[in-house]
The first five atom37 places (N, CA, C, CB, O) and aatype in JSON, in Angstrom:
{
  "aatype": [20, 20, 20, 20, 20, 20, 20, 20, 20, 20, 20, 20, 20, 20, 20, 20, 20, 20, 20, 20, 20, 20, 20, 20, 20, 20, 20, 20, 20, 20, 20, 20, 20, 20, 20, 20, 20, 20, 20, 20, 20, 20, 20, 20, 20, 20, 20, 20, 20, 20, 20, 20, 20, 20, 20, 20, 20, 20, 20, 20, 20, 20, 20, 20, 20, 20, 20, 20, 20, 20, 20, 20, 20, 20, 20, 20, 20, 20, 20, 20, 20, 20, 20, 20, 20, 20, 20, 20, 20],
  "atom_mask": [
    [1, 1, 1, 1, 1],
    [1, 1, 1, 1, 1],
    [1, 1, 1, 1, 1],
    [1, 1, 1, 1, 1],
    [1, 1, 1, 1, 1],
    [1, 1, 1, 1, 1],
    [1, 1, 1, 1, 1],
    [1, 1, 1, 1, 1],
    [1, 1, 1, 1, 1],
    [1, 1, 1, 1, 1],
    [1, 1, 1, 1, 1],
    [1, 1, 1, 1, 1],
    [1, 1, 1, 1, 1],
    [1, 1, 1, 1, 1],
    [1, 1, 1, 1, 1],
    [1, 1, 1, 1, 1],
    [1, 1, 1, 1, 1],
    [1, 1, 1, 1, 1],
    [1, 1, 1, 1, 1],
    [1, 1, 1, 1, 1],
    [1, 1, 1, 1, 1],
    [1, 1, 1, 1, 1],
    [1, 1, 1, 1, 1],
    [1, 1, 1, 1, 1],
    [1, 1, 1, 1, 1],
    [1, 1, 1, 1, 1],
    [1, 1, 1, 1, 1],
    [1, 1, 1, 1, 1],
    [1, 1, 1, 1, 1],
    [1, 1, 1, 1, 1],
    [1, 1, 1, 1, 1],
    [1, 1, 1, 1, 1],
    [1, 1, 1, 1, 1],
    [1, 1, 1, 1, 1],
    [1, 1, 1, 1, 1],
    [1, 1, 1, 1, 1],
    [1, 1, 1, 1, 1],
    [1, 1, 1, 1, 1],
    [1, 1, 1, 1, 1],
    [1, 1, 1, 1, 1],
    [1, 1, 1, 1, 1],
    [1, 1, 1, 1, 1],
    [1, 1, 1, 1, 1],
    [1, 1, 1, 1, 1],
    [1, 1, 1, 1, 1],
    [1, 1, 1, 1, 1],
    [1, 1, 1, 1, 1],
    [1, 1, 1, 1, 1],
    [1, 1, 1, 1, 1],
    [1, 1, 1, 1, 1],
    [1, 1, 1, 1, 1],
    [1, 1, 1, 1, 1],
    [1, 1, 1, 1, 1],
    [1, 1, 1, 1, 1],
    [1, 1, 1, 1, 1],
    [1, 1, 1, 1, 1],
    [1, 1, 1, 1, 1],
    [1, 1, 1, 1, 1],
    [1, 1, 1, 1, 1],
    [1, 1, 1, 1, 1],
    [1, 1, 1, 1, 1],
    [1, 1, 1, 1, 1],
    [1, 1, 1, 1, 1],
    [1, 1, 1, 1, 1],
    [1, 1, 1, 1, 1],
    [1, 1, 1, 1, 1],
    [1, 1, 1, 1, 1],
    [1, 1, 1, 1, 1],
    [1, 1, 1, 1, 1],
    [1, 1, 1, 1, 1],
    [1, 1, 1, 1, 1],
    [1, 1, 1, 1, 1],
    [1, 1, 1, 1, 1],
    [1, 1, 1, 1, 1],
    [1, 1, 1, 1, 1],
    [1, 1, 1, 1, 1],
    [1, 1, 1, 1, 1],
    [1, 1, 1, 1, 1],
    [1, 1, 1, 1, 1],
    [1, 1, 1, 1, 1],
    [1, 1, 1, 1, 1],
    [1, 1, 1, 1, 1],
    [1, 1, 1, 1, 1],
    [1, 1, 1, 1, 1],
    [1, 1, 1, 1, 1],
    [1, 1, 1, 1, 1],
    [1, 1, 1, 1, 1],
    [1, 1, 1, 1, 1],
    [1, 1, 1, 1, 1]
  ],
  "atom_positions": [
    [[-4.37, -7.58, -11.66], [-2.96, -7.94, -11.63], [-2.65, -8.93, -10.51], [-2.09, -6.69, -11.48], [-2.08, -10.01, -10.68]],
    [[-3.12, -8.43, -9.27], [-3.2, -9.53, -7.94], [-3.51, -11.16, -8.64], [-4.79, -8.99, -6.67], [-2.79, -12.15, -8.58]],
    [[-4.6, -11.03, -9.18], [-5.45, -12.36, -9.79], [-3.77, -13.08, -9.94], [-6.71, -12.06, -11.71], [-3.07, -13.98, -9.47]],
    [[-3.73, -11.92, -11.0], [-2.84, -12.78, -12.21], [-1.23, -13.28, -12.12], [-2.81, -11.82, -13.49], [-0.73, -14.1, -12.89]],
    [[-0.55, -12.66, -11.07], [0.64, -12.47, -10.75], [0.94, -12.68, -9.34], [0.97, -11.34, -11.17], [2.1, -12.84, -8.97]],
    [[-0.2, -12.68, -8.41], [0.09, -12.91, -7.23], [-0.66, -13.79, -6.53], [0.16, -11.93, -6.68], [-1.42, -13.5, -5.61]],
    [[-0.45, -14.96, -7.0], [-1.54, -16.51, -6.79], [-2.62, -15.66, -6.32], [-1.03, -18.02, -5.41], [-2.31, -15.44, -5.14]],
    [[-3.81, -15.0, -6.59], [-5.43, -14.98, -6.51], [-5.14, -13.71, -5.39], [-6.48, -16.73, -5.86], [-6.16, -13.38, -4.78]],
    [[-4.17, -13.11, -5.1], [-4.67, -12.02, -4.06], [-5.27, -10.56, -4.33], [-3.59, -11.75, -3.29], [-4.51, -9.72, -4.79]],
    [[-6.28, -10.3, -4.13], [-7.03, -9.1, -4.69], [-7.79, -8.07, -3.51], [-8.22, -9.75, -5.73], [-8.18, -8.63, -2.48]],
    [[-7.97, -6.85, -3.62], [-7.87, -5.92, -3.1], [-9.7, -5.92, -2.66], [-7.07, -4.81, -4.04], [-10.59, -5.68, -3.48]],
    [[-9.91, -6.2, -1.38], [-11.48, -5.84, -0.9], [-11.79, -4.23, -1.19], [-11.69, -6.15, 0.96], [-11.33, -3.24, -0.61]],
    [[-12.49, -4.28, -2.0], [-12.75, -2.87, -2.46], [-14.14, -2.12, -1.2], [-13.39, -3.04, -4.43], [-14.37, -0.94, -0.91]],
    [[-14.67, -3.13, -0.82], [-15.6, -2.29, -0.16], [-14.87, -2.05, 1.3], [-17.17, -3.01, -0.1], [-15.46, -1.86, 2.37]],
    [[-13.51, -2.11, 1.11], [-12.83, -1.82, 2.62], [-11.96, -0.88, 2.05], [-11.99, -3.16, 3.56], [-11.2, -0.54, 2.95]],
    [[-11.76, -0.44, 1.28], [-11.0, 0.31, 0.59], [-11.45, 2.16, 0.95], [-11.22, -0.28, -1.01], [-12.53, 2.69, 1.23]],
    [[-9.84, 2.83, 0.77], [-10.13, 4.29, 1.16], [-9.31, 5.05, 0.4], [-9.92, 4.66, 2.61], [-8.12, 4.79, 0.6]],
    [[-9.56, 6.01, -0.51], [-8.82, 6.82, -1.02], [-8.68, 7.99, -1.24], [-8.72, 6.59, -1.63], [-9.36, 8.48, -2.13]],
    [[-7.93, 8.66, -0.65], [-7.69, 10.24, -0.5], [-6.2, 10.81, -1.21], [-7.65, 10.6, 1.27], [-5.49, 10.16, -1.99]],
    [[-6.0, 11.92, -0.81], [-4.99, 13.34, -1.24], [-4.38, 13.51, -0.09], [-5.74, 14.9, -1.69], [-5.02, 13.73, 0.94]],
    [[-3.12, 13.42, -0.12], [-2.37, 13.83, 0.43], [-0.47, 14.61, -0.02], [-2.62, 12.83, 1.1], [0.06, 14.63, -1.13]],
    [[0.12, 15.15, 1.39], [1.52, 15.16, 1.15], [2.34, 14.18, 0.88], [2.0, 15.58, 1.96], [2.23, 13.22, 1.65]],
    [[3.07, 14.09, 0.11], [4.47, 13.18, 0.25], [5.48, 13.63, -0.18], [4.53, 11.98, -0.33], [5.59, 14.17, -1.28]],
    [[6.45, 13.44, 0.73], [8.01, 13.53, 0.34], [7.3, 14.65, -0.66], [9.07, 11.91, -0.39], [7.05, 14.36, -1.82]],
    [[7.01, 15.96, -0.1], [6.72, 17.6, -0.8], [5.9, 17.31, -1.87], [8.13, 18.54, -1.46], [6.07, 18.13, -2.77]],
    [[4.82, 16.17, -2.22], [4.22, 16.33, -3.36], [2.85, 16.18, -3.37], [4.72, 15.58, -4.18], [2.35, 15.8, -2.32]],
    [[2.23, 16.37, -4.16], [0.74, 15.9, -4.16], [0.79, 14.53, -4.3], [-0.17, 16.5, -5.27], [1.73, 14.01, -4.9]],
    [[-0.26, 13.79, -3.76], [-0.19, 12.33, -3.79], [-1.26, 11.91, -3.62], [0.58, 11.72, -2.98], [-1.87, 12.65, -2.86]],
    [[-2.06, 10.74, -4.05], [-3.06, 9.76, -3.71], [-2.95, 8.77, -3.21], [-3.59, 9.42, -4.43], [-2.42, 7.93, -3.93]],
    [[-3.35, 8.25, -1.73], [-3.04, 7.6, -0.95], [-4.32, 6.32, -0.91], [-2.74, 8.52, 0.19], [-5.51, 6.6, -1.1]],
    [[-4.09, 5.67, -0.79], [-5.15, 4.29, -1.12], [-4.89, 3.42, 0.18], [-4.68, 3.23, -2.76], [-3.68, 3.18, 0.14]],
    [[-5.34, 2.91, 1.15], [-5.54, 2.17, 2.12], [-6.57, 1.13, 2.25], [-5.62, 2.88, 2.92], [-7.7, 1.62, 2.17]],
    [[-6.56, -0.09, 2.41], [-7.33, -0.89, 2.42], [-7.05, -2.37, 3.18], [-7.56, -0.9, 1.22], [-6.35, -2.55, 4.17]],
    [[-7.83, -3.4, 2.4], [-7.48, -4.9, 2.63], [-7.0, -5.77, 1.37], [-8.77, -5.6, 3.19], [-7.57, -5.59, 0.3]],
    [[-6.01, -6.66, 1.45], [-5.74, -7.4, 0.92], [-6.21, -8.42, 0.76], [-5.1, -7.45, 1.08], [-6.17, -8.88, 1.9]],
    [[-6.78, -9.39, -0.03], [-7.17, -11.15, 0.37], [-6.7, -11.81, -0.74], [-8.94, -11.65, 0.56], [-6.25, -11.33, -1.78]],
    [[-6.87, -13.06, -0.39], [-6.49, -14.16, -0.78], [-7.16, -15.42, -0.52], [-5.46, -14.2, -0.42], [-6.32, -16.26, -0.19]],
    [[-8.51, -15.96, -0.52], [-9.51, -16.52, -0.07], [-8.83, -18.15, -0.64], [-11.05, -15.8, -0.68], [-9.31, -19.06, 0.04]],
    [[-7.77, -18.67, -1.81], [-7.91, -19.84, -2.01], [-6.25, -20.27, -1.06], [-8.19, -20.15, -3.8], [-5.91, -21.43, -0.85]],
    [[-5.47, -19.13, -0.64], [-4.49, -19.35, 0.47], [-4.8, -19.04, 1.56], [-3.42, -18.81, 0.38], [-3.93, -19.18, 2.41]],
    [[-6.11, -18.51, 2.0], [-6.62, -17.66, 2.84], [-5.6, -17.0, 4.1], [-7.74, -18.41, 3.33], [-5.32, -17.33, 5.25]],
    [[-5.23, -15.81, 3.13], [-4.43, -14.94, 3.41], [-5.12, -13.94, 3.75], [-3.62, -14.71, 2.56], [-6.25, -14.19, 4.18]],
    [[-4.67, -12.47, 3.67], [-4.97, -11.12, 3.86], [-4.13, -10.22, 5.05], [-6.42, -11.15, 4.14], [-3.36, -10.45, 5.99]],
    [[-4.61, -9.34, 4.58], [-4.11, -7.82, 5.76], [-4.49, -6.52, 5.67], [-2.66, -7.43, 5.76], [-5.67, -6.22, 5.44]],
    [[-3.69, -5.75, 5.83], [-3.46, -3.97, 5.29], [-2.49, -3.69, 4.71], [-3.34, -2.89, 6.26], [-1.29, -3.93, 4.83]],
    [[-3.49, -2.78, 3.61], [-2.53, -2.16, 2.74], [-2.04, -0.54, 2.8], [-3.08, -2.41, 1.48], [-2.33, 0.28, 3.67]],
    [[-1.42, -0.38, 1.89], [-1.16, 1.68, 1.72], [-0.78, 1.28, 0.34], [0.47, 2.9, 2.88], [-0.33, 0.24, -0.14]],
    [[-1.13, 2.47, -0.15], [-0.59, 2.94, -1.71], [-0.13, 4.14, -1.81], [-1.61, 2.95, -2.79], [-1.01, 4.99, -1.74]],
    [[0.72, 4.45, -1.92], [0.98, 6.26, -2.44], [1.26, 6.21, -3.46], [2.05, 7.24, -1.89], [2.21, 5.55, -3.86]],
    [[0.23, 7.14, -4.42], [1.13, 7.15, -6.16], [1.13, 8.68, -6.47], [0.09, 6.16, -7.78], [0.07, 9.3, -6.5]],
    [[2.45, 9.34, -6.73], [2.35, 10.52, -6.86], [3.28, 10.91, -8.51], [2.88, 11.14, -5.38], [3.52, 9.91, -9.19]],
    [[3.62, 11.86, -8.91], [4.52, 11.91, -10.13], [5.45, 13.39, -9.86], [3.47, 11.95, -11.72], [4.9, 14.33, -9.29]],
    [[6.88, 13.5, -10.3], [7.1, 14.59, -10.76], [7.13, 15.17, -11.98], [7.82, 14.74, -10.42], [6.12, 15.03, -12.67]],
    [[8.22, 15.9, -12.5], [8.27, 16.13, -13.66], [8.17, 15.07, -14.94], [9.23, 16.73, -13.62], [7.6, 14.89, -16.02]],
    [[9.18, 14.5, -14.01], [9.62, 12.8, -15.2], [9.42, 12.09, -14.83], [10.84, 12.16, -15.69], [9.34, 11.24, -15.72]],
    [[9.19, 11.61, -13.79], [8.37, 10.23, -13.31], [7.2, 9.83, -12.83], [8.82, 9.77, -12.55], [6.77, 10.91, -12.42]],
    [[6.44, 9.13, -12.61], [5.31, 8.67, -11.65], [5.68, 7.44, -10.82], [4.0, 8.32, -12.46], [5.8, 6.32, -11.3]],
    [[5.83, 7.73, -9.6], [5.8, 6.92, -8.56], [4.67, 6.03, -8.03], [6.1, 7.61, -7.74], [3.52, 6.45, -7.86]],
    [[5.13, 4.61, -7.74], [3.92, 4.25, -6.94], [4.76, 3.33, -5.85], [2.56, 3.39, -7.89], [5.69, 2.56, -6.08]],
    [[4.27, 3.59, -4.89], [4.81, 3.14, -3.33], [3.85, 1.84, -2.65], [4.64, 4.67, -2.14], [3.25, 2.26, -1.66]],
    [[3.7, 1.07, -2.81], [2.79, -0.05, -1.95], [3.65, -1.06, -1.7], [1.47, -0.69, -2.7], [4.56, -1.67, -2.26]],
    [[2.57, -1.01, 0.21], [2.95, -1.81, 1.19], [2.15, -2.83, 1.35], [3.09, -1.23, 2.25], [1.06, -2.91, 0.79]],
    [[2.7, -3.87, 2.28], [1.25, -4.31, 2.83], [1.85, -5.31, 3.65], [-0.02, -4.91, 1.7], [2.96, -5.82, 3.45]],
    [[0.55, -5.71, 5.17], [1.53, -6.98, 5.89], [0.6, -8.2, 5.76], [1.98, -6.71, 7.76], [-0.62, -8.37, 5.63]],
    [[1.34, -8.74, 5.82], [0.75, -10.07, 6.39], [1.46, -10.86, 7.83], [0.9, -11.13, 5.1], [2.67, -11.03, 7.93]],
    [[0.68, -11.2, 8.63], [1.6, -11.1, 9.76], [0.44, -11.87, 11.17], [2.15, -9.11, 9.98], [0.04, -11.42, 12.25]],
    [[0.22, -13.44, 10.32], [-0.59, -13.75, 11.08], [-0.41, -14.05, 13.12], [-0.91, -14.8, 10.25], [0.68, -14.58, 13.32]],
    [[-0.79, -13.94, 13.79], [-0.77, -13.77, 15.09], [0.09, -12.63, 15.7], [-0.42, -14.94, 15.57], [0.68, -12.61, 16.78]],
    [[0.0, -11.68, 14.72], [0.45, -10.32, 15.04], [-0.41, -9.53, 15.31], [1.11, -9.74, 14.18], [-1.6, -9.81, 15.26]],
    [[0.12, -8.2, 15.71], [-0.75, -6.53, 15.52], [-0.39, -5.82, 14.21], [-0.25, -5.26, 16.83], [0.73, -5.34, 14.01]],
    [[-1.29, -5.77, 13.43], [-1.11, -5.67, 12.19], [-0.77, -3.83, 12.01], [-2.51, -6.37, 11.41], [-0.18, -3.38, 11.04]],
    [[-1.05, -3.37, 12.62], [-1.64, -2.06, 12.7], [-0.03, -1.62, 12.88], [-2.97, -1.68, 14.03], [0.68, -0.99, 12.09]],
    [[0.37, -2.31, 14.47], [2.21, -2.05, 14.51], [2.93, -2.57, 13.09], [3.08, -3.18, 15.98], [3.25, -1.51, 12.56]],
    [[3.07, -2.95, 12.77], [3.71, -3.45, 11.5], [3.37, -2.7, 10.35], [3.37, -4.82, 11.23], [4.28, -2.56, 9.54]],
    [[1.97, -2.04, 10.0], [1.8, -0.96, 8.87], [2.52, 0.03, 9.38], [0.35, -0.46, 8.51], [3.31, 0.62, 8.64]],
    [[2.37, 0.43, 10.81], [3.4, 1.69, 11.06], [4.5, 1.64, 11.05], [3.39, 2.27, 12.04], [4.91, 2.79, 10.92]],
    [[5.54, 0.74, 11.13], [6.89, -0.08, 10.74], [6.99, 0.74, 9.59], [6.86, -1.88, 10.44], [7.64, 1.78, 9.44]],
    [[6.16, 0.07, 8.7], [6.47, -0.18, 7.08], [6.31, 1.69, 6.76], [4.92, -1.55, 6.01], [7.16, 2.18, 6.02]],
    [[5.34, 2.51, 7.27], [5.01, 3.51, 7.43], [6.45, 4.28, 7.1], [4.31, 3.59, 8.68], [6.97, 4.77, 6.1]],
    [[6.86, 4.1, 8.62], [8.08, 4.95, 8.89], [9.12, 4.47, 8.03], [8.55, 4.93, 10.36], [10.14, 4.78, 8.65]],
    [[9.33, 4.11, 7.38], [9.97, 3.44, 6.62], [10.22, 3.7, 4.84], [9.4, 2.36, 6.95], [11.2, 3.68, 4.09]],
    [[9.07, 3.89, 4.71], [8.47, 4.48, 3.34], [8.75, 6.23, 3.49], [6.53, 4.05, 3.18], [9.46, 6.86, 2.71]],
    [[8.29, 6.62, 4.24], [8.9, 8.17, 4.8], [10.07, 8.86, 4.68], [8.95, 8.26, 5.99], [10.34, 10.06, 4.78]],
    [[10.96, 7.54, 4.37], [12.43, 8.35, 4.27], [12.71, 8.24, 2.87], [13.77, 7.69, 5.2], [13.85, 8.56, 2.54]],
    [[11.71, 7.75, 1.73], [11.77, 7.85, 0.65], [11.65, 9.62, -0.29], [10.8, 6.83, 0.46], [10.75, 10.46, -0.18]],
    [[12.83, 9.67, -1.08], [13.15, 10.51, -1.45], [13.23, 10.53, -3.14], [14.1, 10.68, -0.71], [14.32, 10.28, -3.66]],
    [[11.9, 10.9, -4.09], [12.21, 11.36, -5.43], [13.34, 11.27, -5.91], [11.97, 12.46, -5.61], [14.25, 11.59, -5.15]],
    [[13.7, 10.8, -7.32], [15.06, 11.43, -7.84], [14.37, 12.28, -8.65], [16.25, 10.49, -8.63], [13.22, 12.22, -9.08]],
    [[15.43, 13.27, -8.8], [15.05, 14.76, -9.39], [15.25, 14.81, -10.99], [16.11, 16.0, -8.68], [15.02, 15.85, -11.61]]
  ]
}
């Protein structure tokens, strides 16, 4: 989808991490990784949370780009931020 919709940016899979976790009270799969973009030569860090309730499935992704920054401060930004996200029931 990156390829196709987001001029060439695609997900480094061998930097990639995916686990189980809480969210906002639910079970969830959490995906963390790198972003690139080798013909804008872009990239960063990502997060994914995709969880579902009854009637929906959620998916939550972040990511920065934020060249001559601390990338790490800015995922935790986006972090705390995503946290106050709340299901509709």
């Amino acid at each position: 989808l990156g390829k196709k919709y987001l001029y060439g940016d695609y997900v480094d899979t061998s930097m990639t991490r995916t686990y189980f976790v809480q969210f906002a009270g639910y079970y969830a799969q959490k995906v963390e990784g790198i972003w690139q973009n080798d013909e804008r030569v872009e990239g960063g860090p990502f997060r994914t949370y995709i969880f579902g309730t009854d009637t929906r499935t959620y998916v939550i992704d972040f990511h920065v780009f934020a060249p001559g920054e601390k990338k790490w401060y800015r995922l935790e930004q986006l972090e705390l931020i995503v946290e106050t996200f709340q299901p509709l029931l």
